[in-house]
N, C-alpha and C positions, 0 to 999 in steps of 0.2 A: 600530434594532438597533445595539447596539455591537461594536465591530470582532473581541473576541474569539469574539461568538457567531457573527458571521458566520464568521471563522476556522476555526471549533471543527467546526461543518457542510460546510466546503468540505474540512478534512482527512479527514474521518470515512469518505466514498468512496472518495477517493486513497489514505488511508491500507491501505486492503480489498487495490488493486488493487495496489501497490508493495511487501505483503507477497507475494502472490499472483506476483508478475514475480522477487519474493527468492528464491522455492522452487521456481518453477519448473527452474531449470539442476541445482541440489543440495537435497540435503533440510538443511537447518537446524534448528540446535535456540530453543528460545523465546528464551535471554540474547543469543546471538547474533544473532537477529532484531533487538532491543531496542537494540545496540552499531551495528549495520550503519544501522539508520535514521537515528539519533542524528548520526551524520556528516553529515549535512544536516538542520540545523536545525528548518523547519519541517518536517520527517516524522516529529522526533523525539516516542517514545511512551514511555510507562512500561510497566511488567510490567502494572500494571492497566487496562492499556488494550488492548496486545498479547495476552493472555491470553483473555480474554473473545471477543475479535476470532478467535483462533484456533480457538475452541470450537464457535462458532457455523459458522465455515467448514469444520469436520470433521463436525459436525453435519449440513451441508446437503451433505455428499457433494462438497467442492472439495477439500479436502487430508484425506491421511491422515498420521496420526502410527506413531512405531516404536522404541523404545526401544533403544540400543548403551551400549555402555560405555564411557567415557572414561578415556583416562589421566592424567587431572588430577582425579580426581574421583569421584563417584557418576553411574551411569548419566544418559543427555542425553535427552532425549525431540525426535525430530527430526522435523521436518514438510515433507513434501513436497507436488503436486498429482498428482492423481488426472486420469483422461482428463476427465470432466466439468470438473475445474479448467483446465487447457489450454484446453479449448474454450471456458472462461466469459472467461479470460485474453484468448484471442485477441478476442474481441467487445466486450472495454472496451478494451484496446489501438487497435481501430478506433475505436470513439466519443472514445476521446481524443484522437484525432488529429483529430476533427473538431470539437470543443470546442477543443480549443486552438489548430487552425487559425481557425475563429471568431472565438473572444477575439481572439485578434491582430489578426485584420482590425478588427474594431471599435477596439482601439486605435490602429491605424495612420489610421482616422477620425478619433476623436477628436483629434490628434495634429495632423493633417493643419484642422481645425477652428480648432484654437487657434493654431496659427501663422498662420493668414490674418485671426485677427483684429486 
């Protein structure tokens, strides 16, 4: 496996769960989703990646969309979480804490491995 497909796979869920943690506090519109991730590199998505990602998660009942008006512009279509979103929110928020507690400890293994030899 090369590194970008492994990449590609390990963003694909975090990327889920970090839009999902974005909408949580406000509702946001799709560009601004797109600009906020972008500031950290590897979260960074495209519209054709964000979009589709967004469609599917209005789909299954985690965030609802709602059209305002902007003053720079044509209406924004903003996305928020729904109570089933919250509750999806809060249950990957746990398992991430325990994934990435994990991982560390195994790195702190291996870490601990390679200095002793």
């Amino acid at each position: 496996m090369e590194i970008a497909e492994w990449n590609s796979q390990v963003r694909r869920g975090i990327l889920e769960y970090c839009i999902m943690l974005l909408v949580s506090k406000e509702a946001r519109y799709g560009y601004e989703l797109v600009t906020t991730l972008g500031k950290w590199g590897p979260l960074a998505a495209t519209e054709g990646t964000l979009y589709p990602l967004l469609k599917r998660l209005q789909r299954e009942g985690y965030i609802t969309s709602s059209w305002k008006e902007s003053e720079a512009g044509p209406p924004r279509k903003y996305y928020s979480l729904t109570e089933e979103g919250f509750q999806l929110m809060e249950k990957m928020t746990e398992e991430w804490s325990k994934i990435t507690e994990a991982v560390y400890q195994m790195q702190e293994i291996s870490n601990k491995k390679e200095k002793a030899e």
